[in-house]
N, C-alpha and C positions, 0 to 999 in steps of 0.2 A: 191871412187870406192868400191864396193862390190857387187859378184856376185855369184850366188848359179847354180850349175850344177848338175845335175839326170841324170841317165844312168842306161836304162834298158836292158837287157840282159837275155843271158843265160849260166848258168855253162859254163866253158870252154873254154869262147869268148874273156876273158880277158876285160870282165868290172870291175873288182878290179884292175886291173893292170892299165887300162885306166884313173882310178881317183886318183891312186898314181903320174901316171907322167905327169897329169894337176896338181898334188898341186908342187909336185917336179920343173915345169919349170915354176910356177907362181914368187916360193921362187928364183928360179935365177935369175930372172927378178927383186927382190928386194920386191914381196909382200909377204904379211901374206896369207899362205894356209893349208888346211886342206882337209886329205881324209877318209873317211869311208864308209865298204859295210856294206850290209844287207844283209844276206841270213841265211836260214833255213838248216836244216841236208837232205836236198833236194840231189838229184844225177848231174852227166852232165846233161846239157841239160835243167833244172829245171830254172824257171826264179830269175834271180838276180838283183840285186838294186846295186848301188852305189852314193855316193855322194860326191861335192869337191865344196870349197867355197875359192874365191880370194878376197883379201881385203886392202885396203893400209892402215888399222889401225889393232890391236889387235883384232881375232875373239876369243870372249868367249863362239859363241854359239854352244852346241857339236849337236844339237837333228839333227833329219832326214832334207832332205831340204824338206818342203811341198810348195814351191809357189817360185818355179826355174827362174832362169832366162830363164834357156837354159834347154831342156831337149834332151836327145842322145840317139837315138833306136838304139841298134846294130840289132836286128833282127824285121822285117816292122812284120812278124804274132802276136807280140805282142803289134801291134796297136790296137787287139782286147778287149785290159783290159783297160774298161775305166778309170782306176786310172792313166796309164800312162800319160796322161796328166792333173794328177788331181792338182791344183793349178797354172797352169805354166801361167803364167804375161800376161796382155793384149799385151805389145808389145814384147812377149817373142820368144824366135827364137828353132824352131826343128828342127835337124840333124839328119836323119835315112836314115838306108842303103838301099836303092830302086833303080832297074832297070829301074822303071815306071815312066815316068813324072806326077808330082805331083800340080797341077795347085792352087798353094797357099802363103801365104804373111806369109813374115817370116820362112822362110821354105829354108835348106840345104839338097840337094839329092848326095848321092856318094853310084856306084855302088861295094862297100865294099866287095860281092863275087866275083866279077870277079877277083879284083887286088888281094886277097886273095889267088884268084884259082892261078892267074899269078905269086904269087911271091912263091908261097908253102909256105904262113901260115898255115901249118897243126901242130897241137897238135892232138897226138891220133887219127886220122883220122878225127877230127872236126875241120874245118876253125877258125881260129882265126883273129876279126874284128878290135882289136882295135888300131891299126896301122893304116889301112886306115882310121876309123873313124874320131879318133884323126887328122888327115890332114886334113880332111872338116870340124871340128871345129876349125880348126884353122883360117878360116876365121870368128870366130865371137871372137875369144879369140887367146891368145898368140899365136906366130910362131916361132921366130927365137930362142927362147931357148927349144920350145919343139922340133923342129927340130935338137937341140943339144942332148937333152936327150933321144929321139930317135938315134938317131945316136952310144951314147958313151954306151947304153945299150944293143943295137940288132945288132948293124951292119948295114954294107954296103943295103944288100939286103931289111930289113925294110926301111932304108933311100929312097928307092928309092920307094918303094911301097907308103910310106908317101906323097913323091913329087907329085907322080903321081893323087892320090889321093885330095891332095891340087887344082892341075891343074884342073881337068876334075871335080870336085864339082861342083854345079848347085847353084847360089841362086836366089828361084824365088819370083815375087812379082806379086799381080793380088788380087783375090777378098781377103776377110778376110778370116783367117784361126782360124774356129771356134769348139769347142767339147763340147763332153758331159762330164761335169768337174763332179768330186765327191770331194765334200766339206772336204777342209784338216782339220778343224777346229776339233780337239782331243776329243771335250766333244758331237760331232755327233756319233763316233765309238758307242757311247752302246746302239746308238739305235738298232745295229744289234741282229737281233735273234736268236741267237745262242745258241742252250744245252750245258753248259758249267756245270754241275753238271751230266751227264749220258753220258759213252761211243756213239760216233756217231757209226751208224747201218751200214756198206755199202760203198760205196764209200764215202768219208767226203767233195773231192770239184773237179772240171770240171778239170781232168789235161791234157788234148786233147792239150791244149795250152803248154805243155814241149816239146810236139815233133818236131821233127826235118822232121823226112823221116813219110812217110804213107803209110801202107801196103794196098797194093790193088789184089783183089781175081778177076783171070782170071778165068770167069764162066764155060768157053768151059773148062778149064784142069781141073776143081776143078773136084771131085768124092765126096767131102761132109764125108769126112771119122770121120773127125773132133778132124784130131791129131793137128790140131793147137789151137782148140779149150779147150784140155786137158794140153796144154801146157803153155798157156795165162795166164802171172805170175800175171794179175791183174783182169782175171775174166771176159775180155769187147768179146769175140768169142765165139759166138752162130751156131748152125745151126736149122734154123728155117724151116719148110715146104720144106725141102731140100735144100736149099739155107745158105749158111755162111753170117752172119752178124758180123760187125763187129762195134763196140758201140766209134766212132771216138773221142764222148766228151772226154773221160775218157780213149781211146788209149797213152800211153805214147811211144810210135813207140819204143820198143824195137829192134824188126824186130827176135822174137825168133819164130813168127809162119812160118815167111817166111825159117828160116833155120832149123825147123822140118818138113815143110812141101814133102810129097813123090813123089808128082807131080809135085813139081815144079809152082805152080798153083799161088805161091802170090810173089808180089813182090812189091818192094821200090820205092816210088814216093817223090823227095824233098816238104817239102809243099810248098815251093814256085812258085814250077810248078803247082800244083793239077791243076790249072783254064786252064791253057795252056791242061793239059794231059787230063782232060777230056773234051775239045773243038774235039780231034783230035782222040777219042774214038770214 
């Protein structure tokens, strides 16, 4: 047996935490495990890597996993980066947290915010996933000792959020579950273009994708003053032709325009609502 697990996240969700107590309840189970993250001097909220590998002989290998068995979204907007699935096995199995019915093979769905909301996994005011997560991979990897180490490490209250989690998991099977893979193979990376000899100019890459919340400008309250715009620690709030624009790619939802704002005029939309709020706009 040997199995490679990827978990993608974000600061604060406890995706390092998530791949310490899959090596931790592999090793009580009697296998060889191993966990390590990846992340950058990134803030909350910034996307994070981790990795954990199960084995019933001696793992010697330490590098990143590129070609997972199983890979784990705690958060579905970062289905947006095609890397997250980049390598993951033909008959490899996804676990992300989704409300949405997912009509695909090899595919685990657990609504991870809900039970989260339910059980007050809150750090810092941010939901923390990997409790429930962790219960709907438990149906492709170990249970009864992560259900242990869950338990002897959080308590009562995780325990239960796990269970529940475990319970109401989806696994669906139906047509193939197919992406757009980006080649792990290490001697590809230098094809990228990159100035790597002269400071980048500007923004250096799309970080729209760290956010959490999305500030949205109610047209009718705005006045167009444009103290959100002076305040905008990374530059993306304009007012253009009267109108506030606000440059979503590269929005990291602070949410500092919504709390200098004088009218009251912007306010926080989770992004996993956005498609619902602006339907009913």
């Amino acid at each position: 047996m040997y199995l490679e697990i990827r978990i993608h996240g974000r600061g604060g969700q406890g995706v390092v935490t998530a791949s310490k107590l899959i090596a931790e309840a592999a090793y009580l189970d009697g296998y060889y495990s191993q966990s390590m993250p990846f992340f950058g001097a990134e803030r909350r909220g910034a996307p994070v890597v981790s990795f954990a590998r199960i084995s019933d002989e001696p793992i010697y290998r330490t590098s990143q996993v590129y070609e997972p068995d199983v890979v784990v979204i705690f958060d579905p907007v970062l289905i947006n980066f095609p890397h997250v699935f980049s390598g993951l096995k033909e008959d490899g199995v996804v676990v992300v947290n989704s409300r949405d019915f997912l009509d695909a093979r090899n595919i685990v769905m657990v609504d991870a915010d809900g039970i989260a909301e339910k059980y007050d996994l809150v750090v810092a005011g941010m939901p923390v996933y990997n409790i429930p997560m962790l219960g709907a991979l438990s149906h492709v990897v170990i249970y009864d000792s992560m259900r242990y180490v869950i338990e002897r490490k959080f308590g009562e209250k995780a325990l239960l959020a796990f269970d529940e989690a475990y319970m109401s998991a989806s696994r669906v099977s139906g047509r193939d579950l197919r992406f757009d893979r980006v080649d792990s193979d290490l001697r590809e990376i230098g094809r990228c273009e990159i100035p790597v000899s002269t400071p980048s100019v500007g923004v250096a890459g799309k970080t729209g994708l760290w956010r959490i919340v999305r500030p949205v400008v109610d047209r009718e309250r705005c006045n167009e003053c444009g103290t959100c715009s002076l305040y905008c620690p990374e530059g993306v709030i304009s007012v253009v032709l009267g109108m506030v624009d606000i440059d979503y790619e590269y929005c990291k939802g602070c949410m500092i325009c919504m709390s200098v704002c004088p009218k009251r005029a912007i306010s926080g939309v989770k992004e996993s609502e956005v498609k619902e709020y602006v339907r009913s706009s």
